[in-house]
N, C-alpha and C positions, 0 to 999 in steps of 0.2 A: 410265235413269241417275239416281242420286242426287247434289246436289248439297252434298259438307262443306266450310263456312265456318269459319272457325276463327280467334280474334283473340284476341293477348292484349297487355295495357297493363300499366302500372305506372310510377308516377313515384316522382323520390329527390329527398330534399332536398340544396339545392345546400348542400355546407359553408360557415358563414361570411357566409351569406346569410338573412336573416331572411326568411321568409316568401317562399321561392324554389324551386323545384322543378324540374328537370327531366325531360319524360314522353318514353319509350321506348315504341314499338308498332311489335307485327308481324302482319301476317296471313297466311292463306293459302286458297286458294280449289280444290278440285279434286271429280274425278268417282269416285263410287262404283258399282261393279255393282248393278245388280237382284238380281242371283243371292245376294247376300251375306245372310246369317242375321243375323237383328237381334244377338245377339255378338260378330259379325264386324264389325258395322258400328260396334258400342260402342268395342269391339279399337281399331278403325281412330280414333273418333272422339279416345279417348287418346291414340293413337300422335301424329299430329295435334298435339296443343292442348302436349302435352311437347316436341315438335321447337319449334314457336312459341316455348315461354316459356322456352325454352332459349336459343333465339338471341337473345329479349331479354336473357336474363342475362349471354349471353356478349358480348354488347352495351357492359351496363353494367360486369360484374367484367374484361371481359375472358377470362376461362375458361368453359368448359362447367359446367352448373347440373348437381348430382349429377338423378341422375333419382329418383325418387317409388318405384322400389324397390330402390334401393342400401341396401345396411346401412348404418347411422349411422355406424357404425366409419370406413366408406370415406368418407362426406362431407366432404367440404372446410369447417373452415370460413370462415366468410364472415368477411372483414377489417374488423374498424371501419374506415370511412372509407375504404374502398379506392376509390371513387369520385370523384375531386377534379379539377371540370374545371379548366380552367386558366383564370383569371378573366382576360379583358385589361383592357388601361390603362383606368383611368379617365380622361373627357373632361380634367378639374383637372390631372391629370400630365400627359395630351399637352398642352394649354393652357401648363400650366408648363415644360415641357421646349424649347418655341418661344417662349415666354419671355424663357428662359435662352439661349437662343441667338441669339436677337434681341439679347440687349443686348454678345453677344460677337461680332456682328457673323458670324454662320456658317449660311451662307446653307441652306434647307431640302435641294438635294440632297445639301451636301456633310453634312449632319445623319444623313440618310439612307442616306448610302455608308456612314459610321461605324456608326451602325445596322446594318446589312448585313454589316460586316468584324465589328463584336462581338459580336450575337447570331443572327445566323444569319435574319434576316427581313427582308422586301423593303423598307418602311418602319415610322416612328414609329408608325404606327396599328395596325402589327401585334405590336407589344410586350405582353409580359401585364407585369402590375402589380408583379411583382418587378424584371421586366429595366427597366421604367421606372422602377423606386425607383434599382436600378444606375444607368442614365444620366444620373439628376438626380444625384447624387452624382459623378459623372464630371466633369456638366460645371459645379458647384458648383468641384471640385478646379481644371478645366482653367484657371477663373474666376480662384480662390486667386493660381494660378502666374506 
């Protein structure tokens, strides 16, 4: 038996993120026949290493990577920026958000229920950085009132 390893990587810069990258890798490990003619084996070694960097692709676009002999006509193309993880809060916003709420006297779970009924996550830690710009703004207003 032959054994084909097959790995592939590749990292994306995070948008917005200076000097930040996020790496994607897949591999895969399996058995080849004896019997197979070194072009079969080539064959197979392709076959192989395009499943891999496909499902890294479909990874990162979310869609299947056109394959290495699709006509151009048929490729997709690739979205600027279609990659955009979702950045969460920063420590300063959660910091400021208990804060904010410290001084209006609203104790952490009942913070966190509000949290829960607005954006749909289980606490303040689980906010990404826009739904905490929303809740400082929220509870800025609730402050106002």
């Amino acid at each position: 038996m032959l054994k084909l390893s097959t790995s592939f990587s590749k990292k994306v810069p995070v948008p917005g993120q200076e000097f930040s990258s996020q790496s994607y890798h897949a591999a895969v490990e399996l058995e080849l026949s004896d019997a197979l003619k070194p072009e079969e084996v080539q064959t197979r070694i392709h076959q192989t290493f395009d499943m891999v960097r496909k499902a890294v692709e479909t990874e990162i676009n979310g869609k299947a990577a056109p394959t290495a002999g699709q006509p151009a006509a048929q490729q997709a193309p690739a979205a600027a920026g279609a990659f955009k993880p979702v950045e969460k809060a920063s420590n300063k916003q959660v910091k400021f958000i208990l804060d904010l709420a410290g001084r209006q006297n609203l104790p952490l779970s009942a913070l966190n229920a509000d949290v829960q009924k607005q954006f749909g996550v289980a606490d303040i830690y689980a906010l990404d950085r826009k739904q905490a710009s929303a809740l400082v703004d929220s509870l800025k207003q609730r402050k106002a009132a």
